[in-house]
PAGUSE-759536 format. One record per residue (C-alpha): x, y, z. Coordinates in steps of 0.02 Angstrom, whole numbers. Layout:
REM residues N
<r c1="X" c2="Y" c3="Z"/>
...
//
This chain:
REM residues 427
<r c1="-773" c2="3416" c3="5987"/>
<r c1="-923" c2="3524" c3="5923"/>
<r c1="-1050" c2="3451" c3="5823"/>
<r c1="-1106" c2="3590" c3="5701"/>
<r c1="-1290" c2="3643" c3="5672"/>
<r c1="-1348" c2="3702" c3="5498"/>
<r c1="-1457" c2="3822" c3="5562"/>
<r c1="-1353" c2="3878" c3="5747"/>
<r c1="-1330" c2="4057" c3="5786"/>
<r c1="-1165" c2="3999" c3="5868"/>
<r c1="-1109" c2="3995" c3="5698"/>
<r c1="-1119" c2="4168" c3="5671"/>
<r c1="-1012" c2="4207" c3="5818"/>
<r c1="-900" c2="4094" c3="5785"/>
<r c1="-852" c2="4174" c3="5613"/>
<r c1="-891" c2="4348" c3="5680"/>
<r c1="-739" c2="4326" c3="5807"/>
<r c1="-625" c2="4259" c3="5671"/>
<r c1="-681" c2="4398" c3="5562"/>
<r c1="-601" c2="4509" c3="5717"/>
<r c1="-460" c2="4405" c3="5717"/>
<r c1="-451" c2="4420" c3="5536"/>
<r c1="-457" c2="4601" c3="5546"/>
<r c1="-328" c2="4613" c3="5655"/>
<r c1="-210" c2="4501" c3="5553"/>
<r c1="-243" c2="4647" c3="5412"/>
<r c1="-221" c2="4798" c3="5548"/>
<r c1="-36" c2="4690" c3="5563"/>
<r c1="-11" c2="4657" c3="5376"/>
<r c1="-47" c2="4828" c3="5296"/>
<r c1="-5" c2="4961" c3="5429"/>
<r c1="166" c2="4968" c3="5308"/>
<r c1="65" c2="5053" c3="5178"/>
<r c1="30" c2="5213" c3="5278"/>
<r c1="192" c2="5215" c3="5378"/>
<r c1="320" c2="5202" c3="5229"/>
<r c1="350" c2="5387" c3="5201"/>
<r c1="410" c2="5427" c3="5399"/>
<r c1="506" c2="5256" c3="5386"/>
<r c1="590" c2="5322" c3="5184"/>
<r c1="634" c2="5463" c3="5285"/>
<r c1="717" c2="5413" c3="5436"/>
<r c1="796" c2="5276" c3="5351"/>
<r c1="835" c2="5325" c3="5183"/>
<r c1="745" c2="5192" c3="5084"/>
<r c1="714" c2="5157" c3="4917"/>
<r c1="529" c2="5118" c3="4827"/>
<r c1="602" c2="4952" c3="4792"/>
<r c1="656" c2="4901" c3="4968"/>
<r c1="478" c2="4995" c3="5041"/>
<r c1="407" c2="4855" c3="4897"/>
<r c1="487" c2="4718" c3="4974"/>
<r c1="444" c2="4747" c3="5168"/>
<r c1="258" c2="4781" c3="5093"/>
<r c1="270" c2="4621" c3="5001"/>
<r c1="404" c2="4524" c3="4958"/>
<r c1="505" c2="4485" c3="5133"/>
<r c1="314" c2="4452" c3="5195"/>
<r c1="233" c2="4328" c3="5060"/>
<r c1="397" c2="4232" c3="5058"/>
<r c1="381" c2="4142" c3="5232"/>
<r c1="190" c2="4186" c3="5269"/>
<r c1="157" c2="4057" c3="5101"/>
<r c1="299" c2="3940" c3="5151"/>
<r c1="236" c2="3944" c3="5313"/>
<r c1="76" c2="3910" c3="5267"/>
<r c1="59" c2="3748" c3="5194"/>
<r c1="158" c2="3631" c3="5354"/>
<r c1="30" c2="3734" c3="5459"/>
<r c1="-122" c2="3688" c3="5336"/>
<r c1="-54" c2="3504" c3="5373"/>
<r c1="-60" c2="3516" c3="5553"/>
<r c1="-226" c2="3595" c3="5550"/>
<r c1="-300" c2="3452" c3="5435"/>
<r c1="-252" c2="3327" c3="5581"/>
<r c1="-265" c2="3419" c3="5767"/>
<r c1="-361" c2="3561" c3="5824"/>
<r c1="-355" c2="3709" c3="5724"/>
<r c1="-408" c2="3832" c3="5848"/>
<r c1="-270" c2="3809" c3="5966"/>
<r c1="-147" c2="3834" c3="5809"/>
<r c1="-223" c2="3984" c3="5762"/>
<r c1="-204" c2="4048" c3="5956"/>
<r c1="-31" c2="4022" c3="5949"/>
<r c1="-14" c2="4100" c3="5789"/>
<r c1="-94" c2="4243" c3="5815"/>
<r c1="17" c2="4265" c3="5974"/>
<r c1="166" c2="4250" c3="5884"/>
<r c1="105" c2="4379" c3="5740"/>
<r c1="54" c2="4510" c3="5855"/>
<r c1="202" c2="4501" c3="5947"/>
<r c1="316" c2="4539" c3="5804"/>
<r c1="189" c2="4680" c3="5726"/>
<r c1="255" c2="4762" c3="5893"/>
<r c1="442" c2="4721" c3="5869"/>
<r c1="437" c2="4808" c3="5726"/>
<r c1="424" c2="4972" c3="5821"/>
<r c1="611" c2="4908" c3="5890"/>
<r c1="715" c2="4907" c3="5726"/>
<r c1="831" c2="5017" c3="5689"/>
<r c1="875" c2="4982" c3="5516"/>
<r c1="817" c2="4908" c3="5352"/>
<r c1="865" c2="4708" c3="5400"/>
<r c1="787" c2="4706" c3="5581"/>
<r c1="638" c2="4783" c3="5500"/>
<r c1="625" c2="4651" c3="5361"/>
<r c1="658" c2="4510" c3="5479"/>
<r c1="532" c2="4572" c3="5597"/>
<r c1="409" c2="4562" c3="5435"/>
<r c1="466" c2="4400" c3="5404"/>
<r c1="388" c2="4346" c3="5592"/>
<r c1="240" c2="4426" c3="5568"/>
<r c1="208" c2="4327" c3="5383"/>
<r c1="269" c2="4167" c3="5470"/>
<r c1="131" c2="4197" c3="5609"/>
<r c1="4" c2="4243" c3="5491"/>
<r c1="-11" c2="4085" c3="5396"/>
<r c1="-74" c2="4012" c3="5518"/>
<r c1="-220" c2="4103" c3="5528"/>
<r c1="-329" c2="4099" c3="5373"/>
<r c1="-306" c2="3931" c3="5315"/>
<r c1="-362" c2="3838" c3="5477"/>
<r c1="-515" c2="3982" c3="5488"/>
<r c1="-565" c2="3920" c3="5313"/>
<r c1="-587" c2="3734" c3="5359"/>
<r c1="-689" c2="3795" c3="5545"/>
<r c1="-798" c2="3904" c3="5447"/>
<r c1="-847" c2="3738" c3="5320"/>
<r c1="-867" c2="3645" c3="5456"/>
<r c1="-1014" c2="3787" c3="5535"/>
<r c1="-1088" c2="3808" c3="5377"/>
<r c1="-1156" c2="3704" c3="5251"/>
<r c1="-1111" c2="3719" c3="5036"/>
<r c1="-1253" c2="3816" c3="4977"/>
<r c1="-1223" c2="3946" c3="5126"/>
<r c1="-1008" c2="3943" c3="5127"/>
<r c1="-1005" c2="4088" c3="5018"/>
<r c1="-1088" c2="4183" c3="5128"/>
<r c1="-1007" c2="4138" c3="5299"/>
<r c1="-828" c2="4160" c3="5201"/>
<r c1="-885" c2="4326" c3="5133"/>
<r c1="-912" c2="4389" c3="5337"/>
<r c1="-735" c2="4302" c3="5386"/>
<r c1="-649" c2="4395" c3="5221"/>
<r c1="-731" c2="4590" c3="5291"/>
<r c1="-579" c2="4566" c3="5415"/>
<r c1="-477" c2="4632" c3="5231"/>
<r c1="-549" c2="4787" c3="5198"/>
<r c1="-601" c2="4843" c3="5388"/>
<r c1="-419" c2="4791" c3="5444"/>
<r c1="-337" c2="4862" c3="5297"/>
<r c1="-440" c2="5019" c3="5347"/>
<r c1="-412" c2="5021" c3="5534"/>
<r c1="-231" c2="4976" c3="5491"/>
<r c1="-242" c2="5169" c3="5409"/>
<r c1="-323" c2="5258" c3="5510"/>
<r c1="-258" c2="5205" c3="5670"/>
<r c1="-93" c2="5186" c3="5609"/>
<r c1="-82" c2="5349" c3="5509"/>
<r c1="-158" c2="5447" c3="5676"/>
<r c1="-25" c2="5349" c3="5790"/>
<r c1="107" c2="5395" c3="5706"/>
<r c1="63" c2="5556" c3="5679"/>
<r c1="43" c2="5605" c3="5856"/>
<r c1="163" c2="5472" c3="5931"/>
<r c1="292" c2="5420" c3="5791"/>
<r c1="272" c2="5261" c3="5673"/>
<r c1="365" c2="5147" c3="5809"/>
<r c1="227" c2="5165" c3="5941"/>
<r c1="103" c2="5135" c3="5779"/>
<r c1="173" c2="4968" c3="5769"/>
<r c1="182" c2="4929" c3="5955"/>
<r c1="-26" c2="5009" c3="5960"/>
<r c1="-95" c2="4893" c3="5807"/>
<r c1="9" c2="4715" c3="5873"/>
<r c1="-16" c2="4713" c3="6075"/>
<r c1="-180" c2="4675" c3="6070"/>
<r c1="-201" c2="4549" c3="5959"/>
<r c1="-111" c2="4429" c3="6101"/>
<r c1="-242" c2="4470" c3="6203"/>
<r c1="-361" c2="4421" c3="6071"/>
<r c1="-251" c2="4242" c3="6077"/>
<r c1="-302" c2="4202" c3="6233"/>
<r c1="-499" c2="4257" c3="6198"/>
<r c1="-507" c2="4130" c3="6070"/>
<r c1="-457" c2="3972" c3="6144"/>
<r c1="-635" c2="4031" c3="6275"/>
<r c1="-733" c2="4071" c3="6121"/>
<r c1="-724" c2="3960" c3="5984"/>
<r c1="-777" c2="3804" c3="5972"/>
<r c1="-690" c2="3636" c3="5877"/>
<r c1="-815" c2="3589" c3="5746"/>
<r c1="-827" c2="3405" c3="5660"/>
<r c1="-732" c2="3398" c3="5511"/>
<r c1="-870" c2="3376" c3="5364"/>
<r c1="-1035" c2="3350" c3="5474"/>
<r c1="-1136" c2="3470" c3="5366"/>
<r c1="-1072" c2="3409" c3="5210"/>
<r c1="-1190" c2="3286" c3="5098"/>
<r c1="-1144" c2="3099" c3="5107"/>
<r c1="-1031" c2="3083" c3="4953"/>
<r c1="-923" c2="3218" c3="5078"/>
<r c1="-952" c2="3167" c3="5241"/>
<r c1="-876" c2="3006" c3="5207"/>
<r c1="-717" c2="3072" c3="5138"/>
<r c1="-705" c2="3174" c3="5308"/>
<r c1="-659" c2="3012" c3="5398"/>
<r c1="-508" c2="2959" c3="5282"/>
<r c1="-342" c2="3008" c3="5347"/>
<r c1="-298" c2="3161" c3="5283"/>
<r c1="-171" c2="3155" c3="5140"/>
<r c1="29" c2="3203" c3="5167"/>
<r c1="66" c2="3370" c3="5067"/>
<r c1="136" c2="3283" c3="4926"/>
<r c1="-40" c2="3200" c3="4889"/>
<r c1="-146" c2="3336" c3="4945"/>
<r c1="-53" c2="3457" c3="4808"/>
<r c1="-52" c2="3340" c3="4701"/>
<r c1="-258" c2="3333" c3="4717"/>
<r c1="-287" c2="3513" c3="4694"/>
<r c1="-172" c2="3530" c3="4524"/>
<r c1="-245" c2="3391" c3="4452"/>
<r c1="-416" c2="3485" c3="4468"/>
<r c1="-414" c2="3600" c3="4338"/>
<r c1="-552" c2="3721" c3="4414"/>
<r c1="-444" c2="3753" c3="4576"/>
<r c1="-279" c2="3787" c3="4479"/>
<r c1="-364" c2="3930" c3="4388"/>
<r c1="-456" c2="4000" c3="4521"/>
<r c1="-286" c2="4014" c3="4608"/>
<r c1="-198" c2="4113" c3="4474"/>
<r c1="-338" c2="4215" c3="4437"/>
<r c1="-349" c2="4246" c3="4617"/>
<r c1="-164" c2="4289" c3="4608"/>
<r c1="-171" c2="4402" c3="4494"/>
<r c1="-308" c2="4512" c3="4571"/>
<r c1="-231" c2="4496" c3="4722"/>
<r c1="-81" c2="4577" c3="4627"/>
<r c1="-170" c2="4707" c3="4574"/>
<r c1="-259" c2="4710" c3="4752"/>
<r c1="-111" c2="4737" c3="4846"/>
<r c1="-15" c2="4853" c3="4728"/>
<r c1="-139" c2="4970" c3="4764"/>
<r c1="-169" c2="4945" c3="4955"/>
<r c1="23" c2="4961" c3="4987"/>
<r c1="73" c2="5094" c3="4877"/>
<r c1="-124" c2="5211" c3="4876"/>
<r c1="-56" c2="5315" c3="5046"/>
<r c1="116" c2="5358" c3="4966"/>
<r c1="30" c2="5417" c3="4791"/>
<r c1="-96" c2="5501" c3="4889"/>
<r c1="53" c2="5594" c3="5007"/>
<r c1="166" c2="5627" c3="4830"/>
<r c1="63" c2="5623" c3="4687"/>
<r c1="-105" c2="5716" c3="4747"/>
<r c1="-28" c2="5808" c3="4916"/>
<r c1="-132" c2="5740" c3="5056"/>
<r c1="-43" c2="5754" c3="5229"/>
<r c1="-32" c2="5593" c3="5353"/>
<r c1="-167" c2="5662" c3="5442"/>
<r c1="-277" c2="5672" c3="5280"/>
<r c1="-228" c2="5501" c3="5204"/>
<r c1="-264" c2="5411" c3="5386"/>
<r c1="-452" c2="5505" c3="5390"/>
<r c1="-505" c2="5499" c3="5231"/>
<r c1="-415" c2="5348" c3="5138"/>
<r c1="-455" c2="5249" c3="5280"/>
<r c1="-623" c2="5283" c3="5300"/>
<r c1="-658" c2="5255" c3="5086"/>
<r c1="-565" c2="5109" c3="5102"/>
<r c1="-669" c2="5005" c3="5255"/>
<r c1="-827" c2="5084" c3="5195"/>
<r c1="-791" c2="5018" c3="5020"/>
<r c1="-711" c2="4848" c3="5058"/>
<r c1="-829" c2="4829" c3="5180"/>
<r c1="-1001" c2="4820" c3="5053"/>
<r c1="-885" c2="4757" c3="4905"/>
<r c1="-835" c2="4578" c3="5003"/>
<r c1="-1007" c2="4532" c3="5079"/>
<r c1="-1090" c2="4555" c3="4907"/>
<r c1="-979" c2="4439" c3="4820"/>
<r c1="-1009" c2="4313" c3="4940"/>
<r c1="-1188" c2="4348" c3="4948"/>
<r c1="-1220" c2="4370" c3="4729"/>
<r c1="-1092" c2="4207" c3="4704"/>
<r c1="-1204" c2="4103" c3="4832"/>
<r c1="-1363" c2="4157" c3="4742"/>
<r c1="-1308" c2="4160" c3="4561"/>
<r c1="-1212" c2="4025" c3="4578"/>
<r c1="-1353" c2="3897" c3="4604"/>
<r c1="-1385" c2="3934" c3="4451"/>
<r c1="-1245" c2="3934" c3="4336"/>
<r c1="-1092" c2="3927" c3="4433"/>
<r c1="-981" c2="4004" c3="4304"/>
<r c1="-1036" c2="4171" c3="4444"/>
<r c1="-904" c2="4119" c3="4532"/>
<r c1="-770" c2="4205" c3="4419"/>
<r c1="-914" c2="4320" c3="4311"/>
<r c1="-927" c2="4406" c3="4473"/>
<r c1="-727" c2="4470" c3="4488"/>
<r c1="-719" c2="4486" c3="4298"/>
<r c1="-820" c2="4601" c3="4295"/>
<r c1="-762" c2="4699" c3="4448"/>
<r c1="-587" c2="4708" c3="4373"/>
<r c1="-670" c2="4765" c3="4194"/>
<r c1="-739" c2="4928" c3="4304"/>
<r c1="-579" c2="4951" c3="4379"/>
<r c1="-517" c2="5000" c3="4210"/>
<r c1="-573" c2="5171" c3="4198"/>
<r c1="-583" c2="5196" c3="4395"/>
<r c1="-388" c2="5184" c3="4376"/>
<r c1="-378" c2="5304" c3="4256"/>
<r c1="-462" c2="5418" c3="4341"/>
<r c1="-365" c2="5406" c3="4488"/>
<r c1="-199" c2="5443" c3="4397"/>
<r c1="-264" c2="5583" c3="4314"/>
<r c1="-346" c2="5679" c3="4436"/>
<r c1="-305" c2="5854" c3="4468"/>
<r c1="-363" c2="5852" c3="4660"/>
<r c1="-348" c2="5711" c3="4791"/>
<r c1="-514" c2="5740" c3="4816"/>
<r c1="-581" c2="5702" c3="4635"/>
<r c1="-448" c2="5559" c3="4651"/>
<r c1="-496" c2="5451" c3="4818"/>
<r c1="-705" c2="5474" c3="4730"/>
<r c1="-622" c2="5371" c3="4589"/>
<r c1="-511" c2="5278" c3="4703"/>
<r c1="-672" c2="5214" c3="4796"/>
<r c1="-724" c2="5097" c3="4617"/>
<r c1="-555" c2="4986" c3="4642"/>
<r c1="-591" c2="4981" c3="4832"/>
<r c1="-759" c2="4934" c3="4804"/>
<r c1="-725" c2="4803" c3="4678"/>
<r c1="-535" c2="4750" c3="4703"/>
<r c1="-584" c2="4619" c3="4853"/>
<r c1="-751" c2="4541" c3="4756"/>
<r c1="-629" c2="4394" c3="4703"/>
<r c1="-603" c2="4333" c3="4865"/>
<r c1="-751" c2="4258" c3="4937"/>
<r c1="-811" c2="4174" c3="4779"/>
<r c1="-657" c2="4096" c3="4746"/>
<r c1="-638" c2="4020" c3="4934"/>
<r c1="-813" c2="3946" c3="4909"/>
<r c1="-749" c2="3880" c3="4754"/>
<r c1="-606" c2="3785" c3="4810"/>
<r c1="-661" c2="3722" c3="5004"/>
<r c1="-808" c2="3664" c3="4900"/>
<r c1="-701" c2="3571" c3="4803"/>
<r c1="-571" c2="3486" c3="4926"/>
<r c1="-628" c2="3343" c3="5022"/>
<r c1="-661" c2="3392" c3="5217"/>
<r c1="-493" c2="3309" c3="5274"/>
<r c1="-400" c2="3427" c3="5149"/>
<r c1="-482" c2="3579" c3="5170"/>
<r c1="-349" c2="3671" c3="5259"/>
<r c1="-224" c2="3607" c3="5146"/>
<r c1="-341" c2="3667" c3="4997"/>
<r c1="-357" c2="3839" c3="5086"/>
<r c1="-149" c2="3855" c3="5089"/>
<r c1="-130" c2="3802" c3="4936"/>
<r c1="-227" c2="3944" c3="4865"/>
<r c1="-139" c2="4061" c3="4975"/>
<r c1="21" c2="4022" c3="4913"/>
<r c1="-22" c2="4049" c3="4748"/>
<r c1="-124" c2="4207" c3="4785"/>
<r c1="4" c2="4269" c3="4905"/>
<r c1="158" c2="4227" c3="4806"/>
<r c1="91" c2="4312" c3="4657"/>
<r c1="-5" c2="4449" c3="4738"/>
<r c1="66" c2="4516" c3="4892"/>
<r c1="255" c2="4450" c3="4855"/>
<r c1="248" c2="4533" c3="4655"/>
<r c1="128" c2="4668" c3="4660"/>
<r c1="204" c2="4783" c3="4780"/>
<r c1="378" c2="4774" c3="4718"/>
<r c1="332" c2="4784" c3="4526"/>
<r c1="263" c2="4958" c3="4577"/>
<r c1="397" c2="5008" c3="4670"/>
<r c1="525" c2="4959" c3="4547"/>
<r c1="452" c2="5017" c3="4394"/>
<r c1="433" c2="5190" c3="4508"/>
<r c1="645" c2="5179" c3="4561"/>
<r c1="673" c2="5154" c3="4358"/>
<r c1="584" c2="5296" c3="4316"/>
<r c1="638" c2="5403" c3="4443"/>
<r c1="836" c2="5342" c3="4379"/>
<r c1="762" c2="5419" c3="4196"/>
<r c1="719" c2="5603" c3="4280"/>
<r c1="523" c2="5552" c3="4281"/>
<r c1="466" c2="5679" c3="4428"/>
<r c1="319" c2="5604" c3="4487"/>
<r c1="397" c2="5421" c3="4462"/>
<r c1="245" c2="5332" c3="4530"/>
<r c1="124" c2="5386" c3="4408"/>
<r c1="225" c2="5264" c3="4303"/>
<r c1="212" c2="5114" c3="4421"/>
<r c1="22" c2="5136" c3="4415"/>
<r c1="-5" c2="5142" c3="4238"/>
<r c1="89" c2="4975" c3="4223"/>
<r c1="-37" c2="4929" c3="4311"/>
<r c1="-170" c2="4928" c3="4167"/>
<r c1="-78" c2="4753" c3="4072"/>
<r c1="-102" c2="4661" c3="4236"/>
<r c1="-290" c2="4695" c3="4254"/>
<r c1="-317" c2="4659" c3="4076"/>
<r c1="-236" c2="4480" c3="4131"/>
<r c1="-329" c2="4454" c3="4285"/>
<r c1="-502" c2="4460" c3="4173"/>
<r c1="-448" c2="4358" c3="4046"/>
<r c1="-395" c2="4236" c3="4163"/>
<r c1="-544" c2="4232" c3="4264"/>
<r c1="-635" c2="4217" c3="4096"/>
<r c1="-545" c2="4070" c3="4082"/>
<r c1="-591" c2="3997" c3="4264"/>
<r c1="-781" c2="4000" c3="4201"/>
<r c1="-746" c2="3913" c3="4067"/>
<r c1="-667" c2="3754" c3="4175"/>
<r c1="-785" c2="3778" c3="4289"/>
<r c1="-924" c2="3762" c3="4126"/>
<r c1="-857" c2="3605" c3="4094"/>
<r c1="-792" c2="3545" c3="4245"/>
<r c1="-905" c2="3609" c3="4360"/>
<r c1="-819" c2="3684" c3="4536"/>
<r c1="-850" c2="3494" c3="4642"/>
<r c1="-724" c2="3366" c3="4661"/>
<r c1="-715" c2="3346" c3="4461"/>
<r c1="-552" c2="3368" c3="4361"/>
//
């Protein structure tokens, strides 16, 4: 086992390569947004069943998943689960070029959300363990750029794939190679010691058996601070991912891009964007944040306040290129909840529970985010397209507007815990 240094430049490989890994888990998890309008077409789907493969069929198992594999990865080494989980996600990211029909499709999805919870939660704990609390922000702000620059990749490559080659090979392009990447891990990184680079009052918790599930849930929703963070996290995430899954088909129906167009130039505003938005909320929360730590959830409040009229703007644009320019704000700001809120709650959770702590959140996030958003789009779209509405997902994205208005209030409501509270071990 690794013993961490506080001030090692291993460290930054170390969460440099999961980064990749992390990006590549994206490339896996989002390449549905750009390839839904060849698969509507060849298999006559709806915007509610495109909702559910985006979201709903995926969240389901990857945040059921997620917590027995947080378990395992609080008591044996969580890089060699993470191997075998990215093997197993990359594998059916390829399968999915094989189905022929709505069910094989949405099983294959299922695979790829069972594989990918064990990737993040596991990579959360490692990266604690390589860097200490007043720099975590930071080093879970580099891991977290594998959203945006996988989400982008997961365009571009995938729109210019299937372009050229069909949306099967895009599949079978974006997942071979992360089992390559499986192997390359279990050479590169490391198994740190759980909690060395935490202060005392930590360190000495790292050496209790970890909890059961039972006990380790029932730690993080007796903390009040955690529990909010979660469901404000949720609810940007739903926000987050209505917008990541459904952007390329409003781009292709609403404002008339082609494939071609949406792959180049949505892909490239998106990674660019995503890119600069994460690492500054990791790098503002871990300076503001020493001194007031209600930064934490100022930080995304904020960002979802100037998504506002960015959203707006998109809708009503009259040319796809005045509308991706206003599209950039929301893929600038959408992902600034992420990396203060991890540093939030593997600050809070003992070292022996961090992985647990980490699944936790994703559940919530994912269950909310990536199994609602998605779908409410696409069904509000299928409704209004059943009432004659033409462009039918101009409506799904102005009922979009309530759920931001949520998200700040509730992250509004995080500062206040954590104002009272504070974001430690407290209730």
């Amino acid at each position: 086992m690794q013993m961490p240094q506080k001030h090692s430049s291993y460290r930054y490989v170390v969460v440099s390569f999961l980064a990749i890994v992390y990006t590549f888990n994206f490339m896996d998890r989002q390449i549905m947004s750009i390839l839904q309008e060849p698969i509507r077409r060849e298999m006559g789907l709806s915007d509610t069943q495109l909702g559910m493969l985006t979201g709903l069929t995926f969240a389901l198992f990857y945040t059921t998943c997620g917590l027995p594999v947080a378990w395992l990865s609080d008591r044996y080494r969580r890089v060699s689960l993470m191997a075998a989980a990215c093997g197993i996600w990359s594998l059916f990211t390829a399968g999915c070029g094989l189905a022929s029909n709505f069910t094989q499709l949405a099983l294959s999805r299922v695979m790829v959300g069972a594989g990918e919870a064990g990737g993040s939660p596991p990579s959360y704990s490692l990266i604690s363990d390589y860097f200490p609390p007043e720099e975590r922000g930071t080093g879970l702000a580099i891991y977290s750029l594998g959203v945006p620059v996988g989400s982008a990749l997961g365009v571009a490559a995938g729109g210019w794939v299937a372009a050229h080659y069909g949306w099967r090979t895009a599949f079978v392009a974006v997942g071979l190679p992360g089992i390559v990447l499986a192997l390359v891990m279990l050479l590169v990184v490391r198994e740190p010691k759980r909690g060395g680079l935490d202060p005392v009052r930590a360190g000495a918790l790292a050496h209790d058996p970890p909890q059961g599930i039972r006990a380790g849930l029932a730690t993080f929703f007796q903390n009040r601070t955690m529990v909010l963070t979660a469901l404000s996290s949720g609810l940007s995430a739903f926000v987050g991912y209505a917008m990541l899954s459904w952007n390329p088909p409003f781009l292709e129906r609403v404002k008339g891009m082609s494939l071609t167009e949406v792959a180049a130039w949505y892909g490239l505003v998106l990674g660019v964007t995503g890119f600069i938005g994460t690492f500054a909320a990791g790098w503002l929360v871990d300076r503001l944040g020493r001194h007031d730590r209600r930064w934490y959830a100022w930080v995304p409040a904020i960002a979802f306040t100037l998504t506002l009229p960015a959203l707006a703007g998109l809708i009503w644009a009259p040319t796809w290129q005045i509308a991706l320019a206003f599209l950039a704000i929301p893929a600038l700001l959408n992902n600034m909840y992420l990396a203060p809120a991890l540093t939030v709650i593997q600050n809070a959770a003992p070292p022996s529970q961090r992985a647990l702590a980490g699944a936790t959140m994703l559940f919530i996030v994912n269950l909310i985010g990536l199994g609602g958003g998605p779908l409410y789009v696409g069904r509000i779209s299928d409704v209004a397209k059943a009432h004659g509405v033409h462009q039918s997902l101009v409506i799904g994205y102005e009922a979009l507007f309530p759920i931001v208005l949520l998200t700040i209030g509730m992250h509004l409501l995080a500062a206040r815990s954590m104002s009272r509270h504070g974001s430690d071990r407290t209730k």
